[in-house]
matplotlib code that plots the C-alpha trace (Angstrom):
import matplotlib.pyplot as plt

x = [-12.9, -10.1, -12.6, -14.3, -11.4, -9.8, -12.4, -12.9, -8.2, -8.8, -11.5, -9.4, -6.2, -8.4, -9.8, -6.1, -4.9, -7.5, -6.6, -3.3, -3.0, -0.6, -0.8, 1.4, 3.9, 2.4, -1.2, -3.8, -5.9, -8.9, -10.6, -13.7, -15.5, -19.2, -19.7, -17.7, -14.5, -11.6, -7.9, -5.7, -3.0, 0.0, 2.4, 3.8, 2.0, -1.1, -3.6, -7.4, -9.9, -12.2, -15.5, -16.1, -13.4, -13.0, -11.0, -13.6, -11.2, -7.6, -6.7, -3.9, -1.1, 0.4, 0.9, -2.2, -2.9, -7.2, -7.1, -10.2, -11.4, -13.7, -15.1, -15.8, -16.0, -14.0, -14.6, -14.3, -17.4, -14.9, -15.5, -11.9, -11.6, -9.0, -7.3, -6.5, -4.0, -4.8, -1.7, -2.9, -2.5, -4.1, -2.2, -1.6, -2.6, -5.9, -6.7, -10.3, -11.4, -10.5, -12.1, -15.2, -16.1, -16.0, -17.3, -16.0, -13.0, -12.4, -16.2, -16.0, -11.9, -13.8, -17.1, -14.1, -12.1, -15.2, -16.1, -12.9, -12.1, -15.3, -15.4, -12.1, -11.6, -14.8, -12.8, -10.1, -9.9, -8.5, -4.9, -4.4, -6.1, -2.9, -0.4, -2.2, -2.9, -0.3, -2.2, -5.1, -3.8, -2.7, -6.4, -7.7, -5.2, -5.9, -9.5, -9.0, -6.7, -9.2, -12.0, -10.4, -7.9, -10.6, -11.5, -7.7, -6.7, -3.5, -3.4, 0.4, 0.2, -2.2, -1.2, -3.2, -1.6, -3.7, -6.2, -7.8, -9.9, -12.8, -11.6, -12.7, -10.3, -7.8, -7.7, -8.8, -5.2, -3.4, -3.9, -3.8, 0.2, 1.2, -0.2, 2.1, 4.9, 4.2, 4.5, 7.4, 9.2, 7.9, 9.3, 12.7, 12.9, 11.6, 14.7, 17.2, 16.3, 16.9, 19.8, 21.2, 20.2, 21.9, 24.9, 24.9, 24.5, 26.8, 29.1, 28.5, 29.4, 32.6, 33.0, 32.5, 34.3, 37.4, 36.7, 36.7, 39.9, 42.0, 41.1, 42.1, 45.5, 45.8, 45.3, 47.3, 49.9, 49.7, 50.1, 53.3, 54.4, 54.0, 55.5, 58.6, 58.9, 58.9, 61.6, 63.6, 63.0, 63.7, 67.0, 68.1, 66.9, 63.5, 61.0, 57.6, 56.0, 58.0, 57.5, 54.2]
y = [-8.9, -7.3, -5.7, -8.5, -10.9, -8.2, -8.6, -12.3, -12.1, -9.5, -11.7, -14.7, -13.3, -12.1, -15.8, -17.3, -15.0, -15.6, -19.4, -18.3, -17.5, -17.3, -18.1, -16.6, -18.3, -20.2, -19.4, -22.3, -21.8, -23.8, -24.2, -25.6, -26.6, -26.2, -25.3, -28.7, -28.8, -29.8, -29.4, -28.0, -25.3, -24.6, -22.1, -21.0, -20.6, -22.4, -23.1, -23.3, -24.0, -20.4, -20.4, -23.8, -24.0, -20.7, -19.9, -20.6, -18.8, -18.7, -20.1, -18.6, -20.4, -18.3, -18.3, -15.9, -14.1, -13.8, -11.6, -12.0, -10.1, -11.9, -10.6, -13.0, -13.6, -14.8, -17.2, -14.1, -12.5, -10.0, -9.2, -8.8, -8.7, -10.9, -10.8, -14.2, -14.3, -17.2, -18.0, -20.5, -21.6, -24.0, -27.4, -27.2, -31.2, -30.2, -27.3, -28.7, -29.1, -25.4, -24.2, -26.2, -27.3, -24.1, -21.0, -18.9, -19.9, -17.0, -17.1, -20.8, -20.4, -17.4, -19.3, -21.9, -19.7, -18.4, -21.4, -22.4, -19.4, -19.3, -22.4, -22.5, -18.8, -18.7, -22.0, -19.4, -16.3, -12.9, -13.4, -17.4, -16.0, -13.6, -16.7, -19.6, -17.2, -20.1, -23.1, -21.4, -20.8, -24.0, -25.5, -22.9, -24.4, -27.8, -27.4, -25.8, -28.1, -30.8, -29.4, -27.3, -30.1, -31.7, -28.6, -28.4, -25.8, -26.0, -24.1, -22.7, -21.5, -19.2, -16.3, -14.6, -11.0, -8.6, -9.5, -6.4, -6.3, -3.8, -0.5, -0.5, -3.5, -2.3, 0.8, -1.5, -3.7, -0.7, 0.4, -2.5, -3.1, 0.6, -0.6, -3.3, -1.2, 1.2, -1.6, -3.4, 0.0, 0.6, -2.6, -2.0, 1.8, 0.0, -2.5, 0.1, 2.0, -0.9, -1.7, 2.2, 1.7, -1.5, -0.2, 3.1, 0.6, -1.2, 2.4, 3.1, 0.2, -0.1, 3.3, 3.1, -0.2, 1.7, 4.4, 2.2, 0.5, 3.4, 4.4, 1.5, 1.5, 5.0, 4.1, 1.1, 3.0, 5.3, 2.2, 1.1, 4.7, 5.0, 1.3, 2.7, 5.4, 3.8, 1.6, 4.3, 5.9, 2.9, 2.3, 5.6, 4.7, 5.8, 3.6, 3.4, 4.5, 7.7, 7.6, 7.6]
z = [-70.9, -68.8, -67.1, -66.0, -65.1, -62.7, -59.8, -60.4, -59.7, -56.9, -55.5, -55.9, -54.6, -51.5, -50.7, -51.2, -48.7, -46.1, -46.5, -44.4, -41.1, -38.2, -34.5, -32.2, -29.7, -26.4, -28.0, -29.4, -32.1, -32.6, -36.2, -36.9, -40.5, -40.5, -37.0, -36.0, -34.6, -37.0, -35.1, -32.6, -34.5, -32.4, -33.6, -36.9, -40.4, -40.9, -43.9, -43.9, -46.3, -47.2, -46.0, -45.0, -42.3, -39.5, -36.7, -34.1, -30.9, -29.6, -26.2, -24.2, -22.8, -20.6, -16.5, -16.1, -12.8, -11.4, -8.2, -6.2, -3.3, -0.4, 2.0, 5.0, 8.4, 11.1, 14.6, 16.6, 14.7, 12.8, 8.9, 7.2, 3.5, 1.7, -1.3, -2.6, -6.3, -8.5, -10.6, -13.5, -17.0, -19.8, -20.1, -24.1, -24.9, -22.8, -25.1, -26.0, -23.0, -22.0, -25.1, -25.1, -21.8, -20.0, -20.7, -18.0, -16.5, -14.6, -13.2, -11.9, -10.6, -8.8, -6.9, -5.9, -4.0, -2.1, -1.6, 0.0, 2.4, 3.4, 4.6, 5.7, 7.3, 9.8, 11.5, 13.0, 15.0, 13.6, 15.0, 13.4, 9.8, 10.0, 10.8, 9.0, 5.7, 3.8, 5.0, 3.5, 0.4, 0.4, 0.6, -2.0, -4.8, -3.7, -4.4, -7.4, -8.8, -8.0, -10.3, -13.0, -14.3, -15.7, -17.8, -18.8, -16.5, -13.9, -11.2, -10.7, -7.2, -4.9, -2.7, -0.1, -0.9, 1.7, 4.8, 6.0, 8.9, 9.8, 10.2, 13.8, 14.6, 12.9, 15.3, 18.1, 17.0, 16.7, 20.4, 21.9, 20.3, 21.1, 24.8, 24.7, 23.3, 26.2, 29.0, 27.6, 27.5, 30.9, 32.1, 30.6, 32.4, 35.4, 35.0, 34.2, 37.0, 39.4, 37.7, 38.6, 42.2, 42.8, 41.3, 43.5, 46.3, 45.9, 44.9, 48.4, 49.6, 48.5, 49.2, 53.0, 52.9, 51.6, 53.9, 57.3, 55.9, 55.1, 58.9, 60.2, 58.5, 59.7, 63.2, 62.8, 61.6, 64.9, 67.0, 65.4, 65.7, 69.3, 70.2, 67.6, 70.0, 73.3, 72.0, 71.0, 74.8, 76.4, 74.6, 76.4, 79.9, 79.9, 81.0, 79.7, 82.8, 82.5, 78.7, 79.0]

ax = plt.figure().add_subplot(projection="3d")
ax.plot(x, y, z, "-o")
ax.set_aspect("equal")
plt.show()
C-alpha cells in the first residue's frame, strides 16, 4: 500500500507545484485554458489550474532597441547605406494586442522604416541627407507610431546612427574637402604674405621719412650755426661781406 501511495504523493506534489509560477518584473505573461485566452499576469506569484490552463507566452516590457540597415538611393543618383535605431516598447494595458495581433513585430517595425526612408531619402541630395538625417528620423517614428499603436507597441524615439555613401564618393568627398582645405590655406598664405609686404612698405616708409627729417634738422642746424656766427663777427666789427 505504501508502495502504491508514494507515486500517486510524488505525482501529486509534482501537479501542485506546477500550479505556481512566477513572472518577472516589467514582463507579461499571458495564460490561456483550452487553447482560449484567460488573463493578463503582471508580476509576482501567480496560480494556474494543471493541464487545463498554460502559459501560452511572455511579453516583454522593456525599452527594446531594432537596428536596421537600408540601403537606398539618393536625388543625385548615389547609393549610401543607412543605419536607422528603433527605440520601442509594449504599452502594458495593450499587452493582448502585442501578443495576439502581431506575429512579428520586429518584421513589420522593419518594412515601415524602409518604407519611410525610401520614400523620403531619394527627395534629397547626398549633402542635405547628411544635414536633414533628424527630420528623417523624425518621419520614420511618425509613421511608425501611426501603425504599431494599434498593435500595442510605442515607439520611444528613432536615430539615424551611420549614413555611408559608396566607397567611390566617399573618396570623391574626401578630395574634394582636402581641395578646399588646400585653397583656404592658400588664401590665408596669400593674405599673410600681403600683409608682410605692406608692413615692410610701410617700414620703409617711415624709415626714409625719418631719414629726410633727421637731414633737415641737421642742415637746419647748420643755418642757425652760421647766422650765430656772423653775429658773433659782427659784434666785433666785422661785417658780413668780410665774414663771408
Amino acid at each position: 500500500m505504501e508502495f502504491i501511495m508514494f507515486p500517486i504523493i510524488f505525482v501529486g506534489l509534482i501537479v501542485l507545484l506546477s500550479s505556481f509560477f512566477t513572472v518577472k518584473q516589467q514582463t507579461v505573461v499571458v495564460v490561456e485554458r483550452f487553447g482560449k485566452f484567460l488573463s493578463l499576469r503582471n508580476s509576482g506569484l501567480h496560480l494556474k489550474i494543471p493541464v487545463v490552463d498554460r502559459i501560452a507566452g511572455r511579453v516583454n516590457l522593456r525599452i527594446q532597441q531594432l537596428d536596421v540597415i537600408i540601403e537606398t538611393k539618393t536625388k543625385d543618383n548615389v547609393f549610401v547605406k543607412m543605419k536607422v535605431s528603433v527605440q520601442f516598447k509594449v504599452l502594458q494595458e495593450k499587452a493582448y494586442e502585442a501578443f495576439y495581433k502581431l506575429e512579428y513585430p520586429h518584421d513589420q517595425i522593419t518594412s515601415y522604416v524602409f518604407d519611410v526612408v525610401r520614400a523620403e531619402v531619394p527627395k534629397l541630395k547626398l549633402d542635405d541627407v547628411f544635414e536633414r538625417k533628424d527630420d528623417i528620423a523624425v518621419a520614420v517614428k511618425r509613421e511608425l507610431n501611426e501603425a504599431m499603436t494599434t498593435y500595442g507597441y510605442d515607439i520611444i524615439n528613432t536615430l539615424i546612427t551611420d549614413i555611408d555613401p559608396d566607397i567611390q564618393v566617399k573618396n570623391a568627398m574626401n578630395r574634394i574637402n582636402a581641395a578646399d582645405r588646400e585653397k583656404t590655406a592658400a588664401e590665408y598664405e596669400a593674405e599673410a604674405g600681403r600683409i608682410r609686404i605692406v608692413a615692410k612698405a610701410k617700414a620703409e616708409a617711415e624709415s626714409k621719412r625719418l631719414q629726410g627729417q633727421g637731414i633737415a634738422d641737421q642742415r637746419r642746424e647748420i643755418a642757425r650755426g652760421l647766422v650765430e656766427s656772423v653775429d658773433v663777427l659782427n659784434k666785433v666789427g666785422i661785417n658780413s661781406q668780410e665774414a663771408s
